[in-house]
C-alpha positions in Angstrom: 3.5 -6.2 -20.2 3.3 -3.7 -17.3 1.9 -3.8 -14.4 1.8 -0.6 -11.9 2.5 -0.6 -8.0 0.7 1.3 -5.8 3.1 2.1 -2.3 1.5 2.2 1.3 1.3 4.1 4.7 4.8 5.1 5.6 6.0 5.9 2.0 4.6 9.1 2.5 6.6 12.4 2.3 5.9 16.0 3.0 5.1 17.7 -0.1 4.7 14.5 -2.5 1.0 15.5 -3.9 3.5 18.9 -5.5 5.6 16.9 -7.0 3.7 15.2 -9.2 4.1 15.6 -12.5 3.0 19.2 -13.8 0.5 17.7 -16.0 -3.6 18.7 -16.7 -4.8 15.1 -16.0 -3.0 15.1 -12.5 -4.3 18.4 -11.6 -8.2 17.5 -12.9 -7.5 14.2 -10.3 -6.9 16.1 -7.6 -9.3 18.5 -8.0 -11.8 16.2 -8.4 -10.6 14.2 -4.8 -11.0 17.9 -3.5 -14.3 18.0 -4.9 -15.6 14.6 -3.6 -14.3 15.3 -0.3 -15.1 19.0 0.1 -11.5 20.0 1.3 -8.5 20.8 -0.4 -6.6 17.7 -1.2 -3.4 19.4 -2.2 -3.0 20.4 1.3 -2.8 17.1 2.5 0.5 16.1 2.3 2.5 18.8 4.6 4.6 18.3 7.1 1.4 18.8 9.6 -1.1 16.9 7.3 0.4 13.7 7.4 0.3 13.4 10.8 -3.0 12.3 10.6 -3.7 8.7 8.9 -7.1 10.2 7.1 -4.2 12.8 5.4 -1.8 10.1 4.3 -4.1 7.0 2.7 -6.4 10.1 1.2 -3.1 11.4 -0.5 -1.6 8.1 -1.3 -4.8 6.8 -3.4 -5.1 10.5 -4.9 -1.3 10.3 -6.0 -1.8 6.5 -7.6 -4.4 7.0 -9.8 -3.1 10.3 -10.9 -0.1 8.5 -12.3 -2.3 6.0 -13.6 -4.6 8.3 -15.7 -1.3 10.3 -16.5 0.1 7.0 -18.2 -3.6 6.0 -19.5 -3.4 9.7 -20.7 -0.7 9.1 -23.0 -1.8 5.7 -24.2 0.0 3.7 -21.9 -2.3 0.8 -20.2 -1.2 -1.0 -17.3 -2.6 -4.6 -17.9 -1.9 -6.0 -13.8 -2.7 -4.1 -10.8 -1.4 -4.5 -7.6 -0.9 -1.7 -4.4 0.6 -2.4 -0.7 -2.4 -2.3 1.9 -4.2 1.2 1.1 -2.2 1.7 -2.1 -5.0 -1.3 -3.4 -7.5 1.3 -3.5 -5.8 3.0 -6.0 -5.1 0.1 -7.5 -8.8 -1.1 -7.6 -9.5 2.4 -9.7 -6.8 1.5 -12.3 -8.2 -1.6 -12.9 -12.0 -0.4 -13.3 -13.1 -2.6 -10.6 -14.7 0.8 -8.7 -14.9 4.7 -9.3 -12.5 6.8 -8.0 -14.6 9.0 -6.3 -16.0 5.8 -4.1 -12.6 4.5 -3.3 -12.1 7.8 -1.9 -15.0 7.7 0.3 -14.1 4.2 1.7 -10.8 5.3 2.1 -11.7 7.9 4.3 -14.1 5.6 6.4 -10.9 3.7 6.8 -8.6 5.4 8.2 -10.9 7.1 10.2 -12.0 3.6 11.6 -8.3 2.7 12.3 -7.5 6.2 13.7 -10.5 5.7 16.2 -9.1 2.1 17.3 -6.0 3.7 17.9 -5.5 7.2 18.1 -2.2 6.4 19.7 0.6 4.8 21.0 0.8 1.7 18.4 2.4 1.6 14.9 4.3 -0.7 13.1 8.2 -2.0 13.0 10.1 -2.7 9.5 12.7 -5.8 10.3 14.9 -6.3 8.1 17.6 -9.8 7.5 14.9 -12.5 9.5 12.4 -14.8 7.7 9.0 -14.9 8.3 9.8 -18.5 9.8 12.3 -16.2 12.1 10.1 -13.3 12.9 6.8 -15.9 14.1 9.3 -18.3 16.2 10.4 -14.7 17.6 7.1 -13.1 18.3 6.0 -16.7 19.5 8.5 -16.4 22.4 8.0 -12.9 22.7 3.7 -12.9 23.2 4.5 -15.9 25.4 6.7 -13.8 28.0 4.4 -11.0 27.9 1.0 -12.6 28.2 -1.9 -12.3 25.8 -2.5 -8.5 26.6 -3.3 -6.5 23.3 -0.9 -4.2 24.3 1.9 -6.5 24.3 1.4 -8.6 21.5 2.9 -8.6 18.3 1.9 -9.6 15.0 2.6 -10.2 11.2 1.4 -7.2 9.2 3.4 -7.7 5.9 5.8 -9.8 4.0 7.5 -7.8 1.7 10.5 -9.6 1.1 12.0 -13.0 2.0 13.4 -11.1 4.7 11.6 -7.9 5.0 9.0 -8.4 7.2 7.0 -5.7 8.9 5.5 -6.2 12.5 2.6 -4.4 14.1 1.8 -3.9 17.8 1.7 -1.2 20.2 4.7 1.3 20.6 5.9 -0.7 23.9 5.6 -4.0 22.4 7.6 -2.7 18.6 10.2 -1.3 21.5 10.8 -4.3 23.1 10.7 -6.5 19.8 12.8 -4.3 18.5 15.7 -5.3 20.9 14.7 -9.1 20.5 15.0 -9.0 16.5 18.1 -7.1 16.5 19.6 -9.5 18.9 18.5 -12.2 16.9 20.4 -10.8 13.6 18.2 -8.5 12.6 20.1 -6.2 10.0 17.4 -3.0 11.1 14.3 -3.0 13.0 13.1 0.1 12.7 9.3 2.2 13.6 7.7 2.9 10.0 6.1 6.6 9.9 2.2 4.8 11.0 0.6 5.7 13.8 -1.8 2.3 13.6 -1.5 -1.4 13.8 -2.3 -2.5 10.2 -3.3 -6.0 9.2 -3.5 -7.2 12.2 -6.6 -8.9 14.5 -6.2 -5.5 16.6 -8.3 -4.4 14.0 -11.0 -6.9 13.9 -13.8 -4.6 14.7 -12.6 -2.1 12.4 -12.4 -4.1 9.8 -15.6 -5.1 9.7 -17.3 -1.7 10.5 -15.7 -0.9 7.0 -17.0 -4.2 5.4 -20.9 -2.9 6.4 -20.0 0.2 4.9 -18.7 -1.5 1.5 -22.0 -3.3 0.8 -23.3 0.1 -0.3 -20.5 0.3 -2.9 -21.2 -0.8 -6.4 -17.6 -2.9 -7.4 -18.0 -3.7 -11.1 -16.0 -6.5 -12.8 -12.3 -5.5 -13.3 -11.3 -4.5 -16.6 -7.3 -5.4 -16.1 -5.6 -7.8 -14.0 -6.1 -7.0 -10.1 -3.6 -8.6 -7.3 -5.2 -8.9 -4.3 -3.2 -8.4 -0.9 -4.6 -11.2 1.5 -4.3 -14.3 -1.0 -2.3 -12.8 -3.6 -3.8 -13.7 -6.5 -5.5 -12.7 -9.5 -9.0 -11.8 -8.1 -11.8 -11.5 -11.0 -14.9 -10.8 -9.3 -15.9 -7.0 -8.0 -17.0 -8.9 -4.4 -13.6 -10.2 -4.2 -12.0 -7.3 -4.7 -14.8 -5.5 -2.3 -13.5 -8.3 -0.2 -10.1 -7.9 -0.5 -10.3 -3.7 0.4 -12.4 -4.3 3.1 -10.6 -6.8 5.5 -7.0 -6.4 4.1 -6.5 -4.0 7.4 -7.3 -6.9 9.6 -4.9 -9.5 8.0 -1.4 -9.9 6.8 -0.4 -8.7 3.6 1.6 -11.2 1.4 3.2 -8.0 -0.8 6.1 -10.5 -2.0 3.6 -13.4 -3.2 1.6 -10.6 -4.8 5.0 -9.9 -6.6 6.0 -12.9 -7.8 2.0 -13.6 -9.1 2.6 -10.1 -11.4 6.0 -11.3 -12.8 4.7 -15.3 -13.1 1.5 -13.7 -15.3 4.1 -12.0 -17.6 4.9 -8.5 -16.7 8.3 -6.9 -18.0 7.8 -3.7 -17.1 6.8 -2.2 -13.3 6.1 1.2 -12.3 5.4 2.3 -8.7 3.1 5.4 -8.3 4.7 7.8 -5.9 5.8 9.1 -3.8 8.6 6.0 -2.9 10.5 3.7 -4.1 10.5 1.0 -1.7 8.3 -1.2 -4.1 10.6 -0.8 -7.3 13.5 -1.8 -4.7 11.9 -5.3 -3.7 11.3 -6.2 -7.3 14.5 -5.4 -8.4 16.2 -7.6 -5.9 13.9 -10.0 -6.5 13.6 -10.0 -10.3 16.5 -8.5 -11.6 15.3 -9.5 -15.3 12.3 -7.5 -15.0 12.3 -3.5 -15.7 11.3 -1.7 -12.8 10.9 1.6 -12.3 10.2 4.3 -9.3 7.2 6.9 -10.9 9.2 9.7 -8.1 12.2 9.1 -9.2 11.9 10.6 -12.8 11.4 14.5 -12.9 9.1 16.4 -14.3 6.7 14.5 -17.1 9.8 12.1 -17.9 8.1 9.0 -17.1 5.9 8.8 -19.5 8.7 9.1 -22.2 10.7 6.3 -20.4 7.9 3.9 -19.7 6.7 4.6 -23.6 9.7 3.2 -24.4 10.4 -0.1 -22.1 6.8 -1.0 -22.1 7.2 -1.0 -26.5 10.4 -2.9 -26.2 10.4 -6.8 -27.9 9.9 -9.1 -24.9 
């Protein structure tokens, strides 16, 4: 069974939208994003572009469902669903839960809400070798020195791994936290390449500015499996999945629950869109009996060949 992975914010590299493979059905994707957002999309992931959040989750959600109809192209159907924060857009497209040209839309909206919150100075912090148990004892001591200020809190904004846990807060507070986690064992603690808090209360009002505007879209019941980020499980219903888009900014996402709820309902066989690999690198740590594989990693149209094959294997 396969299931495909959809990376977010901070797997982003200049030039990724070009390096997709050199197929028709990936150049009629992007040209219809260009279309529904009256700009060239293909020019969004420079060096320059991706600066700007709108650039990056645009590009990211244009990227996923290219590989997606790529795969579908060939006859390859993913039967689960699951993408990291704004990589579940795309993922909510591969699943038939809403068209691509709305997630798009709401997409934009979104980061544009989250770049308005916080034009700048906050981000987020990967730390790596501390459970979550760690990292919230940590932050509890931390937020308790600094007072309740938004600016120097810190909070939960993903669980990727058992010890990969990524923190949000602004730049002063990641500094400082920084020092604290590395002191406490941390292996690295390092600023991700976002320039906003994600899934975090700091974006409460954000969150639900994009919720009013998702009561206009029409979600439709998904047609494949579709792993939410928030509760990471199965959801079934287009308002859970409307749900799930909508607020996942505001909360933490459980990425490694998400994971183990794809390999637990039988997929073999996972394939992260591009342009990372950060994904692929989690699962196979994790679940060293399951096949997965990095879409960027493969050049050319070779991954369709490749994934032909392990997704036909005897399970």
């Amino acid at each position: 069974m396969l299931a495909l992975l959809y990376p977010g914010q901070g797997a982003q590299s200049a030039g990724f939208l070009h390096r997709l493979p050199p197929h028709p059905v990936v150049d009629a994707t992007i040209a219809e994003a260009s279309d529904v957002l009256s700009l060239d999309v293909s020019t969004l992931d420079s060096s320059d572009a991706l600066r700007s959040s709108v650039a990056v989750q645009v590009s990211l959600v244009v990227a996923g469902v290219a590989i997606q109809r790529r795969l579908a192209d060939a006859g390859i159907e993913a039967q689960l669903h699951a993408g990291l924060s704004v990589g579940a857009y795309a993922a909510a497209v591969g699943c038939g839960s809403i068209a691509f040209a709305d997630a798009l839309r709401m997409v934009r909206t979104r980061a544009e809400l989250m770049e308005r919150a916080y034009p700048s100075g906050y981000g987020l912090s990967a730390i790596e070798g501390l459970t979550e148990a760690q990292i919230e004892t940590l932050i509890g001591t931390s937020n308790g020195a600094s007072g309740d200020a938004a600016d120097s809190r810190v909070y939960v904004a993903n669980v990727n791994a058992p010890r990969q846990i990524v923190v949000a807060g602004s730049d002063a507070a990641l500094a400082a936290f920084n020092e604290r986690a590395s002191a406490a064992g941390a292996h690295r603690a390092k600023r991700l390449a976002v320039s906003v808090p994600s899934h975090c209360e700091l974006l409460k009002e954000a969150s639900e500015a994009l919720d009013a505007y998702a009561s206009t879209i029409s979600f439709r019941t998904p047609t494949h499996v579709y792993v939410g980020n928030r509760r990471a499980r199965a959801l079934r219903r287009g308002e859970d999945i409307r749900e799930d888009l909508a607020t996942n900014m505001r909360y933490t996402v459980r990425w490694f629950d998400a994971l183990t709820t794809i390999v637990e309902r039988g997929a073999t066989v996972l394939v992260e869109a591009p342009p990372g690999q950060v994904l692929t690198d989690i699962a196979r740590l994790a679940y060293p009996e399951v096949t997965a594989l990095a879409a960027a990693s493969f050049a050319g149209d070779r991954l369709v060949e490749v994934v032909a094959r392990r997704a036909g294997e005897p399970e």
